[in-house]
N, C-alpha and C positions, 0 to 999 in steps of 0.2 A: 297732694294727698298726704305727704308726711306731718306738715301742720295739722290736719285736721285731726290727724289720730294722734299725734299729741296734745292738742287741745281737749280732745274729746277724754283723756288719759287724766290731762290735770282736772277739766272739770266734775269727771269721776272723783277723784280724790276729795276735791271741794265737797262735793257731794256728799262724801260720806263722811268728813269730820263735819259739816254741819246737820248731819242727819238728827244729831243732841245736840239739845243744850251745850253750849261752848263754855267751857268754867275756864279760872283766868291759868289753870294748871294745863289743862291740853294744849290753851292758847301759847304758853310759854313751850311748851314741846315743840308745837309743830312752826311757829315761828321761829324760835332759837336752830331746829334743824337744818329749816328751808333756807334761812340768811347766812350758817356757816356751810351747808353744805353750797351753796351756790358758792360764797366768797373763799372759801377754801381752792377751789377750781380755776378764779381767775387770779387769784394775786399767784403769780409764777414761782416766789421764793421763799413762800411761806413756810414752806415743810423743808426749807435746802440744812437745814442745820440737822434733821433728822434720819436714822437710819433709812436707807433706798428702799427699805421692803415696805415701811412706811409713806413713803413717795406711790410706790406701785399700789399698794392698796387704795388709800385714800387720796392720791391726786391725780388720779385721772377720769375718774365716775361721780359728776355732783348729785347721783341718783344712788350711790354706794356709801358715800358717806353722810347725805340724810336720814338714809334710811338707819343706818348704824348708829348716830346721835339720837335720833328720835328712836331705837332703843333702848338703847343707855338713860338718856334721860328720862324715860317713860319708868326704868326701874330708880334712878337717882332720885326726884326729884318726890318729896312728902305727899302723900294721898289726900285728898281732900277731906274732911270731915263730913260725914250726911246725916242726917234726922235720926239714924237707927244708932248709931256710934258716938253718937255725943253722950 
């Protein structure tokens, strides 16, 4: 039961960033977040040189610090240019 409503959870997700058009800037968001928040979580010593409240925050929920990189980057990272704005 628990796979399925995670599945059903991610393919929600899929769902809705392919709901539009994919430009190569969401692509860079939500890949960059999903690979570091995932790889963040298993490499054990990545954060060891970093303050502990560091540690608690971001190395223990690969769902915590996706979601917070794919904010970050979502404000970081340049807007696309579209037909109205050029």
């Amino acid at each position: 039961a628990t796979i399925m409503v995670f599945s059903s959870i991610a393919m929600t997700g899929v769902k809705v960033l392919t709901a539009e058009r994919l430009s190569p800037r969401s692509v860079a968001v939500a890949g960059i977040s999903v690979a570091l928040g995932s790889g963040i979580v298993q490499v054990a010593g990545c954060l060891a040189g970093l303050p502990t409240w560091v540690t608690t925050v971001f190395g223990t929920s690969p769902v915590t610090v996706t979601a917070l990189l794919a904010i970050l980057l979502n404000l970081i990272l340049p807007k696309e240019k579209t037909e109205a704005t050029k």
